[in-house]
N, C-alpha and C positions, 0 to 999 in steps of 0.2 A: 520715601522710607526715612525714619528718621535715624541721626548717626544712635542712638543707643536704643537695643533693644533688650528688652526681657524674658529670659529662658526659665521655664519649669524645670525645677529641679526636684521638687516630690510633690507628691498626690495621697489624700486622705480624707474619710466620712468627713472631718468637717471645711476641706477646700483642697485649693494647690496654695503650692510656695511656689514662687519667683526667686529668680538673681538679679540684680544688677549686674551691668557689664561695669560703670564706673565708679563702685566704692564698695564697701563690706558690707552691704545690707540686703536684704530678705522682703518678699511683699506675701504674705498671706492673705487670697482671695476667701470669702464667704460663697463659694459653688459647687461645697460640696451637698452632704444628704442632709435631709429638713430636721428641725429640733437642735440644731448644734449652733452657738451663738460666737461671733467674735467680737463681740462688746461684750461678753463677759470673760472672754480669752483676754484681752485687753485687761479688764479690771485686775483679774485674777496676776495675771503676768506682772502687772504694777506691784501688788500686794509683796508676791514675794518676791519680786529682784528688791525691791525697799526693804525687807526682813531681812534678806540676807546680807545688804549694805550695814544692818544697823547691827550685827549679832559679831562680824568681823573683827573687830578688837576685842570680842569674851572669847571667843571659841572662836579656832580656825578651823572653817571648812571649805573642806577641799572638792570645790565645783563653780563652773559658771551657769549663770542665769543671763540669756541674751539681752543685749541693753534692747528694754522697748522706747521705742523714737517716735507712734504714731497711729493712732488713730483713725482712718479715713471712712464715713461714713458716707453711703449709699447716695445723702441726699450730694454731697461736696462733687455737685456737675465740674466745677472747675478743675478740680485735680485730675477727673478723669480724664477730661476733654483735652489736654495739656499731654495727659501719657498714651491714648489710646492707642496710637499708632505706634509704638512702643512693642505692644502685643500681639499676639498672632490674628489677625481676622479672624472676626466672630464672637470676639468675646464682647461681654457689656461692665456697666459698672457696677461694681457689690463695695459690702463694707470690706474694708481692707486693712490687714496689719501690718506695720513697719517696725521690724526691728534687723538688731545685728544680725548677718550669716552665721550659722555657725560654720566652720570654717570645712570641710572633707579631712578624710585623710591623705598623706599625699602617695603620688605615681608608685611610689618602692614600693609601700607599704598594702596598696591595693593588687600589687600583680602578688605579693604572697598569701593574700587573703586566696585568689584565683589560684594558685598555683598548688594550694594545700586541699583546697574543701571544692570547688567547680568544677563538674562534670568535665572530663578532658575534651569531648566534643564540644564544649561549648564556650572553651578556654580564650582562642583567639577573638571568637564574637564578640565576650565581656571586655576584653581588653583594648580593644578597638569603639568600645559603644563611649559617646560620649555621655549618655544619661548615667555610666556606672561610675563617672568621676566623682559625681556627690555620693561621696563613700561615707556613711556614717554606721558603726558599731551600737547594738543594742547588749550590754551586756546583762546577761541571762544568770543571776548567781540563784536562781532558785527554779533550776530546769535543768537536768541532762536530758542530752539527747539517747535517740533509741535507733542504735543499728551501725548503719555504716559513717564509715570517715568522712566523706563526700557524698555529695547529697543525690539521690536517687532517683530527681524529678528532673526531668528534661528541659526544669526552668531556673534562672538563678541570676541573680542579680547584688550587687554592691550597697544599694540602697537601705539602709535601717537594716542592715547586717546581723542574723542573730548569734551571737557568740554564747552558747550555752556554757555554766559552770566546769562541767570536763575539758571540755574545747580549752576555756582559760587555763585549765590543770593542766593539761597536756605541753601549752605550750609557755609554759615557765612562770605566768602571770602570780602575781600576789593577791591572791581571792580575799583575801582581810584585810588590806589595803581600800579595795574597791568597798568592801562590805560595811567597812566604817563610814567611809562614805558616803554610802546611801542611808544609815543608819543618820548619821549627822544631817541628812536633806531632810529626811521626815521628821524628827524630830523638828527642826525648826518651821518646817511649812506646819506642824501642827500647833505649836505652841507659840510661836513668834508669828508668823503669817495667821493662825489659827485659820487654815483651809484643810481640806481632809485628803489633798492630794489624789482627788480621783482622776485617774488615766493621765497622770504625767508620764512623759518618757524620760527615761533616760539614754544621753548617747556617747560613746567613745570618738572622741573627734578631735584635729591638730587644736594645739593649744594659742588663743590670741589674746595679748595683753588689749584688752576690748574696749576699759574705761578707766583703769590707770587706777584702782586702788581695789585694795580688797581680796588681790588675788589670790589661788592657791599656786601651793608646787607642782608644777606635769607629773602624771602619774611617767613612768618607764617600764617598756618590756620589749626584748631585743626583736618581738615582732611584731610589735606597733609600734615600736620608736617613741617620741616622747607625745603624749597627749594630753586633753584633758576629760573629766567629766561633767557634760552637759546638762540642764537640765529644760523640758519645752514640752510646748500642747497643755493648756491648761485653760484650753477651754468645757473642760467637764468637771473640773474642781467649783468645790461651791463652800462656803464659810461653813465654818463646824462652833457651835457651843459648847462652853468650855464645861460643862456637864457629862454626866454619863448617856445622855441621848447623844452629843456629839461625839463622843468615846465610840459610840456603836457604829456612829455615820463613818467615824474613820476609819473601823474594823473591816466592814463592809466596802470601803474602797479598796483598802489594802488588798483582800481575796480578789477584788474583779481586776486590778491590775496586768497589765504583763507581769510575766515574774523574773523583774529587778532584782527583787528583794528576796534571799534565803528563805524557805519557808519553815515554820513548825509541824513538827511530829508526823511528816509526809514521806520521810522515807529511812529505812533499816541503814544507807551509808553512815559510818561514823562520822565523815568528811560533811557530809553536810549538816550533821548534826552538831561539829564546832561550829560549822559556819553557822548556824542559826543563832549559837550561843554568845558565839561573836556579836552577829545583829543585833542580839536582845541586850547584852549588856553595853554595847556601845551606846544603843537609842535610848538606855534609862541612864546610863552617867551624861551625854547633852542635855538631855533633858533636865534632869534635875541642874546642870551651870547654868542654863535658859532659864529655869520657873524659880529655880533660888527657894526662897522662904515662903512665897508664893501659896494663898488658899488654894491654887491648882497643880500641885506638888505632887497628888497622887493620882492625878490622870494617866501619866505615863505608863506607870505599873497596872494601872487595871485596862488600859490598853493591851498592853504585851500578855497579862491574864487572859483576857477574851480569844486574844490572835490563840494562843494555845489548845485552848478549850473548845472550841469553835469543831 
């Protein structure tokens, strides 16, 4: 057995994630379901941690992008053969991605996730399980939920945590804080990265000075303490044109997304009718400090158009 081994810490259509036990990094296997690439997770993930490195001194935005460290392709027998033992028997070699961990959240903060919203029968389980320590928050500003406080299903887990917009309301959270936010990420993955952002997530998760420049402020809320927001999985993002066929491509991601993002004209709340107005105007003032004087000056508006009309 060799002294370091590597634990699963999530699972999804396009693989598992790994931990190291000896440094802050992350290994994304290629084992999940067919059609999904991480040679283009790879590319795509280069594109925009480099966009948002470069956009930093115009515009501060407040998120991290994992540092990507690595590439390991299918045929590189040596890397494999070097960690195999590493992993649980059974497994083989795939293309592999190496980047930073993003970090959980910590112990406090996960027994009040448990202690507020997990089934009370199944409170001690969670807390005890070591897979729910990779506590990561999906926050949901273009979703309430429907019904009870606490979730109704005999199942429940820490993992990619949904925190729907009420839930943030409820518990003292700044929804236009977060909102700008995510307004300032697409924005720049569309016009700086020019990718269309299909099925990135985003996650609430502790905050690490990762690469030493560029960073933002922790977000703070007296029940997540101080965080930041993430951004990862971009292996179904694919280059957009800076035309109105690529305006489309990006319309159509946006819908199929989880819903991040506040939506348009989806529901009678007033609340979430600022918060969209919020999104909208946030994502057309970066956008226009990004395109500037720029012949693609008025993509963003006929972006935010379409999302409406739609």
């Amino acid at each position: 057995m060799s002294e370091i081994e590597y634990r699963c810490i999530g699972k999804g259509f396009c693989g598992s994630v790994w931990a190291s036990t000896v440094d802050k990094r992350a290994m994304k296997r290629e084992d999940g379901g067919p059609g999904r690439s991480l040679r283009n997770d790879w590319e795509m993930h280069n594109i925009i941690s480099n966009s948002l490195k470069s956009v930093t001194s115009q515009t501060r935005f407040n998120m991290i992008v994992p540092q990507p460290h690595a590439f390991i392709p299918i045929e590189n027998d040596e890397w494999w053969s070097e960690r195999a033992s590493r992993f649980p028997p059974g497994f083989s070699h795939c293309n592999t991605l190496i980047s930073t961990r993003i970090p959980p959240l910590p112990a406090p903060v996960r027994e009040r996730i448990i202690d507020r919203y997990c089934p009370p029968a199944l409170s001690a389980k969670i807390k005890a399980n070591l897979s729910d320590e990779d506590c990561l928050v999906r926050p949901y500003l273009g979703r309430r939920r429907i019904g009870q406080r606490t979730s109704r299903f005999q199942v429940f887990t820490l993992r990619n945590f949904p925190l729907h917009v009420d839930q943030m309301e409820e518990l003292g959270m700044d929804t236009f804080r977060y909102t700008a936010a995510l307004a300032d990420a697409l924005a720049m993955m569309h016009w700086v990265a020019q990718v269309d952002a299909n099925d990135v997530e985003f996650v609430l998760a502790s905050y690490l000075d990762h690469n030493g420049h560029g960073l933002p402020s922790p977000f703070y809320s007296n029940f997540l303490g101080s965080h930041a927001l993430w951004i990862l999985d971009f292996d179904c993002c694919h280059p957009m044109s800076m035309d109105e066929a690529g305006v489309s491509q990006a319309v159509s991601a946006f819908f199929k997304n989880d819903p991040f993002f506040p939506r348009p004209n989806r529901t009678a709340d007033i609340r979430d009718q600022r918060l969209w107005t919020h999104f909208r105007n946030q994502f057309l003032n970066t956008s226009a400090e990004l395109l500037g004087e720029s012949s693609l000056k008025n993509l963003p508006q006929l972006f935010i158009d379409r999302l409406e009309t739609v």
